[in-house]
C-alpha positions in Angstrom: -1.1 21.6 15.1 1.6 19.6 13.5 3.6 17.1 16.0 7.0 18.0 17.1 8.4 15.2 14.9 6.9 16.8 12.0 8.4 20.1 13.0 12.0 18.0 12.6 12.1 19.5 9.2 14.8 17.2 7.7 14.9 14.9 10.5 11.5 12.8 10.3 9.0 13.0 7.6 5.4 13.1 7.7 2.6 11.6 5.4 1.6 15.4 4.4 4.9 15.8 3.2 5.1 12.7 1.2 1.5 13.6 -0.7 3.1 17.0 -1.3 5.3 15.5 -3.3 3.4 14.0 -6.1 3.2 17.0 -8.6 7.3 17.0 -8.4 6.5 13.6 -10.5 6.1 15.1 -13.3 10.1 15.4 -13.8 11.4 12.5 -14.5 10.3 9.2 -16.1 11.3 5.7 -15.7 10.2 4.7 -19.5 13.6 4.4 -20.8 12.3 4.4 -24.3 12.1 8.3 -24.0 15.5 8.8 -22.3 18.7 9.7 -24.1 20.9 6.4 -25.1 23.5 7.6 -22.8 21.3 7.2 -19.5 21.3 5.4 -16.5 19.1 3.0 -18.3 20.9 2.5 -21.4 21.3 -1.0 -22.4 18.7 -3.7 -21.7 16.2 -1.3 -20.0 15.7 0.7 -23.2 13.4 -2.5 -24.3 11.5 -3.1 -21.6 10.9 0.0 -19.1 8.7 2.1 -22.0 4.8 3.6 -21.0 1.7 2.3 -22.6 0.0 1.9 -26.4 2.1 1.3 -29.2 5.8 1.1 -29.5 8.0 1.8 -32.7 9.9 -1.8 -33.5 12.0 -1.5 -36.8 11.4 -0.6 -40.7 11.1 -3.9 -42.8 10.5 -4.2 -46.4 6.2 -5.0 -47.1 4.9 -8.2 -46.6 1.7 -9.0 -48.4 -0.9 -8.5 -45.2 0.4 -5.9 -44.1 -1.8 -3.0 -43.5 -1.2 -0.3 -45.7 -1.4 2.5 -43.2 1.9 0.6 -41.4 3.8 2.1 -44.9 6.6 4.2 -44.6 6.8 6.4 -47.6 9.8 8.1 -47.0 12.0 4.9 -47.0 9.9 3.2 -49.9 11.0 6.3 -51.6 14.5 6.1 -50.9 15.2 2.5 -51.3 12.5 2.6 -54.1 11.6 -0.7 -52.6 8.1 -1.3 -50.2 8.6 -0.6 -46.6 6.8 -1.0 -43.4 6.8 0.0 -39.9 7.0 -2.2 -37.7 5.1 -1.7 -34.0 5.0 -3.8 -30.8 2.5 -3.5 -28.1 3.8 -2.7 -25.3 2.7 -4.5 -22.2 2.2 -3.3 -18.7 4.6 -3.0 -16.0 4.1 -3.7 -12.4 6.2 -1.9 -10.0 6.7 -2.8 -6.3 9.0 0.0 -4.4 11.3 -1.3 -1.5 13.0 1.3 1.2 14.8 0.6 3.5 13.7 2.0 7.3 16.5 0.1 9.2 18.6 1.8 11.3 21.7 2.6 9.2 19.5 5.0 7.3 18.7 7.6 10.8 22.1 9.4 9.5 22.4 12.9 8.1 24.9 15.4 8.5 23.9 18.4 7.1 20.2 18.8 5.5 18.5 15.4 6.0 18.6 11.9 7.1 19.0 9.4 4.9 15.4 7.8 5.9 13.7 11.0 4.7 15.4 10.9 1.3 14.5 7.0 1.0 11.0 8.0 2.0 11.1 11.0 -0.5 12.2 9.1 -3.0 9.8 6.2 -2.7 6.9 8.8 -3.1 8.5 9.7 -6.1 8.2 7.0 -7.4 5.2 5.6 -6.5 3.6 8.6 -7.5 5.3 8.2 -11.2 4.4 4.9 -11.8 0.8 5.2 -11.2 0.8 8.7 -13.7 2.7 6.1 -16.2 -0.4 4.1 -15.8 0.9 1.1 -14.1 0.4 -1.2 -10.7 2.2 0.0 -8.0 2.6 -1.9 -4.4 5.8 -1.2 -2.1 7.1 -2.9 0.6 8.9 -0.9 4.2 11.2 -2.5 6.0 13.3 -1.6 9.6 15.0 -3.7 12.3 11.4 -4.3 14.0 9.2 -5.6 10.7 7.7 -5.3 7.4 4.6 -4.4 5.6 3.6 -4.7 1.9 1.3 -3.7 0.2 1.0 -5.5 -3.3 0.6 -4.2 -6.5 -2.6 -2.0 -7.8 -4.0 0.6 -9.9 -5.2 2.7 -7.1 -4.3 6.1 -5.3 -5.5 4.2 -1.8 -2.5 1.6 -2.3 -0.2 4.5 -2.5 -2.0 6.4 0.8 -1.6 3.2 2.6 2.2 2.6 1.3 3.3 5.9 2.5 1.5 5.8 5.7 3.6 2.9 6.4 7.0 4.7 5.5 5.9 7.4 7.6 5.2 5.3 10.4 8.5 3.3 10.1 10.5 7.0 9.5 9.1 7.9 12.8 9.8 5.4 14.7 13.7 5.2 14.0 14.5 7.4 16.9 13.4 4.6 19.4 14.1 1.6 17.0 16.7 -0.8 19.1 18.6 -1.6 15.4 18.9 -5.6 16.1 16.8 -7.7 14.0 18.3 -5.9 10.5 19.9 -9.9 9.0 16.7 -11.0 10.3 14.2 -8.7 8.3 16.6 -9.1 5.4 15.6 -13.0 5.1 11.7 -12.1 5.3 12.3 -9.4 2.7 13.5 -11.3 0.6 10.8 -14.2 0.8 7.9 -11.7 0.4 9.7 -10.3 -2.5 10.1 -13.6 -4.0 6.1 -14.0 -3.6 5.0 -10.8 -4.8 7.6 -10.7 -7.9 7.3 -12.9 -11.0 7.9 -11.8 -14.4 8.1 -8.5 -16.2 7.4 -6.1 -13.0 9.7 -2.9 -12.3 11.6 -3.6 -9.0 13.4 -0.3 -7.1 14.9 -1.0 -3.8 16.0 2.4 -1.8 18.9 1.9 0.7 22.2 2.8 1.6 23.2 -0.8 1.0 26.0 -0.7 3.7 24.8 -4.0 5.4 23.7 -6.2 2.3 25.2 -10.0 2.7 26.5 -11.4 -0.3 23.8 -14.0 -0.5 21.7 -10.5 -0.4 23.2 -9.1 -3.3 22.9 -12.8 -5.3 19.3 -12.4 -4.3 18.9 -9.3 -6.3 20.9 -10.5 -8.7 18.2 -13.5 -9.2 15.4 -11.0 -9.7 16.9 -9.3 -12.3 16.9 -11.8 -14.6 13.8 -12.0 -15.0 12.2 -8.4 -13.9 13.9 -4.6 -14.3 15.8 -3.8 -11.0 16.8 -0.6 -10.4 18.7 0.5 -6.8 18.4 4.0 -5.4 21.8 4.3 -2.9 21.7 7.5 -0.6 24.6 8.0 0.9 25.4 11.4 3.0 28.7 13.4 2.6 30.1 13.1 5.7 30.2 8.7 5.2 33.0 10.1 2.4 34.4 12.9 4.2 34.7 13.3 7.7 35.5 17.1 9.2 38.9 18.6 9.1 38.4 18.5 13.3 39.2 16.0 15.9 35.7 15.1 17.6 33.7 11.8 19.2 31.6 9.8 17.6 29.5 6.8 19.3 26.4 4.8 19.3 24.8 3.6 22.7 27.3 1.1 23.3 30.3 2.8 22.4 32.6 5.8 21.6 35.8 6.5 19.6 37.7 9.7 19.0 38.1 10.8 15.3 41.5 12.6 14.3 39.9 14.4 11.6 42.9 17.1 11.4 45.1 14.2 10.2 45.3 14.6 6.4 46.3 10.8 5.7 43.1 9.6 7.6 40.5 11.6 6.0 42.2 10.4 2.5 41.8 6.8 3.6 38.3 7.3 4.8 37.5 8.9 1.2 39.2 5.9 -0.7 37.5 3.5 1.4 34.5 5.2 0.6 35.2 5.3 -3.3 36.6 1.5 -3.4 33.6 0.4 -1.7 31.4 2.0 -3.9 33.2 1.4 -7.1 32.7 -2.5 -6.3 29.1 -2.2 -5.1 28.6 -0.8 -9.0 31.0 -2.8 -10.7 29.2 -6.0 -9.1 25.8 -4.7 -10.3 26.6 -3.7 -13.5 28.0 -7.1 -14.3 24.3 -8.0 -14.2 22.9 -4.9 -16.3 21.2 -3.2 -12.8 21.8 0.2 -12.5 22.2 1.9 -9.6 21.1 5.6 -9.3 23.7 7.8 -6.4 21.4 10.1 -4.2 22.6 12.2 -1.6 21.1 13.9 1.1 22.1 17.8 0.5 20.0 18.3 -2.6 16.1 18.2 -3.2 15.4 14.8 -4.6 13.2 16.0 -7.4 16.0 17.7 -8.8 18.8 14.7 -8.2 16.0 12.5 -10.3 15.3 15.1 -13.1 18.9 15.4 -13.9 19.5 11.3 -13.9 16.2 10.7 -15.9 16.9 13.4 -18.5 14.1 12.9 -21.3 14.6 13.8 -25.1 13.4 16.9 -27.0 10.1 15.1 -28.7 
């Protein structure tokens, strides 16, 4: 008999549900090689995020060496000059997966919280990384701790990863929300010893509490590694009802005038300024960062960022 968390469709998640989710894996693909030029991993990710084997480099004219077979005949016709192609092996690609379990993300106003996307989206991911044939670890963090699990080629390391988020998701109800600065310097430490060179970083979050110094941090790993951020956000943090009503936390309460026209527009603009800045600061060091809500099946938010080419 399932618990009665796990009967809090849309509230909590269980581990059942997140191993449900690997065949929705199949639709989308974070080898940017295969996705069109105009993606959300244009630019510098189109050289490095790319699957296994071989990888088409450029046409140059024939050196002597060069192995025959590597000819391309349709240029040598053209140019009626000697042409090769031109490969590159393509190495492998660690990935390490970080959500976020604080507090800030036990928020949904219509079809889930923003902890079950995050955990949703990590299995995603996970899950797509090991079919792409590459290490996977992750790393769960709340107000009340961490785990990691580092890097490998193995379905276990993915059982015991989402066990963790599970844990974590269902534990938000009672979590006191106090240590979140805290965690945030031990994440970034264990990040900073599990990361080197070369690995595929994605950090799930509503980044609505990230220091500056946090944001530098990410910035760091970047340089070196592909970072990609996953921001869920929920509807109602841009637009509050058209109703007047309370809202509180355990220490407080306020009223909300949401009937007043001019405070619901400076709520959205708030809302979109924020935002706008959050992107602007990471595009100015080539990270992109993928919008998820928390209306719409994941699965389908991903397919229709990670649209592949026609082969």
């Amino acid at each position: 008999m399932a618990s009665a968390k796990e009967q809090q469709e849309g509230i909590f998640i269980s581990l059942k549900e997140l191993l449900g989710m690997e065949h929705l894996a199949r639709q989308f693909s974070f080898a940017a090689s295969r996705q069109k030029v105009s993606s959300i991993l244009g630019g510098k990710h189109a050289s490095k995020l790319r699957g296994r084997g071989l990888d088409f480099e450029e046409v140059r004219m024939y050196e002597k060496g060069d192995d025959i077979r590597t000819i391309d005949w349709k240029v040598t016709a053209r140019t009626q000059v000697t042409h090769s192609r031109v490969y590159s092996e393509e190495k492998e690609k660690p990935a390490l997966i970080v959500v976020d379990q604080s507090k800030s993300m036990f928020f949904g106003s219509q079809k889930r919280m923003k902890s079950v996307v995050a955990a949703e989206l990590a299995a995603l991911a996970a899950f797509r990384v090991l079919k792409e044939g590459d290490r996977v670890g992750g790393m769960v963090f709340s107000d009340e701790g961490i785990d990691i699990l580092y890097p490998k080629r193995d379905r276990r390391n993915i059982l015991r990863f989402l066990e963790k988020v599970a844990e974590r998701n269902q534990a938000l109800d009672h979590s006191e929300g106090l240590k979140f600065e805290e965690s945030l310097q031990e994440i970034t430490r264990k990040i900073r010893n599990t990361v080197s060179h070369d690995f595929l970083v994605i950090i799930i979050s509503d980044f609505v509490r990230y220091s500056p110094d946090v944001i530098k941090f990410i910035a760091q790993i970047a340089q070196h590694n592909d970072v990609i951020l996953a921001k869920v956000s929920d509807p109602m943090e841009r637009e509050i009802p058209a109703v007047n009503f309370v809202a509180g936390d355990q220490d407080s309460q306020i009223t909300v005038k949401g009937k007043d026209k001019s405070l619901r527009k400076k709520f959205e603009e708030g809302f979109d300024e924020k935002l706008l800045s959050f992107q602007s600061t990471m595009k100015k060091h080539r990270i992109p960062v993928l919008e998820i809500d928390t209306v719409r099946p994941v699965d389908e938010q991903l397919k229709e960022l990670f649209k592949t080419k026609r082969r």
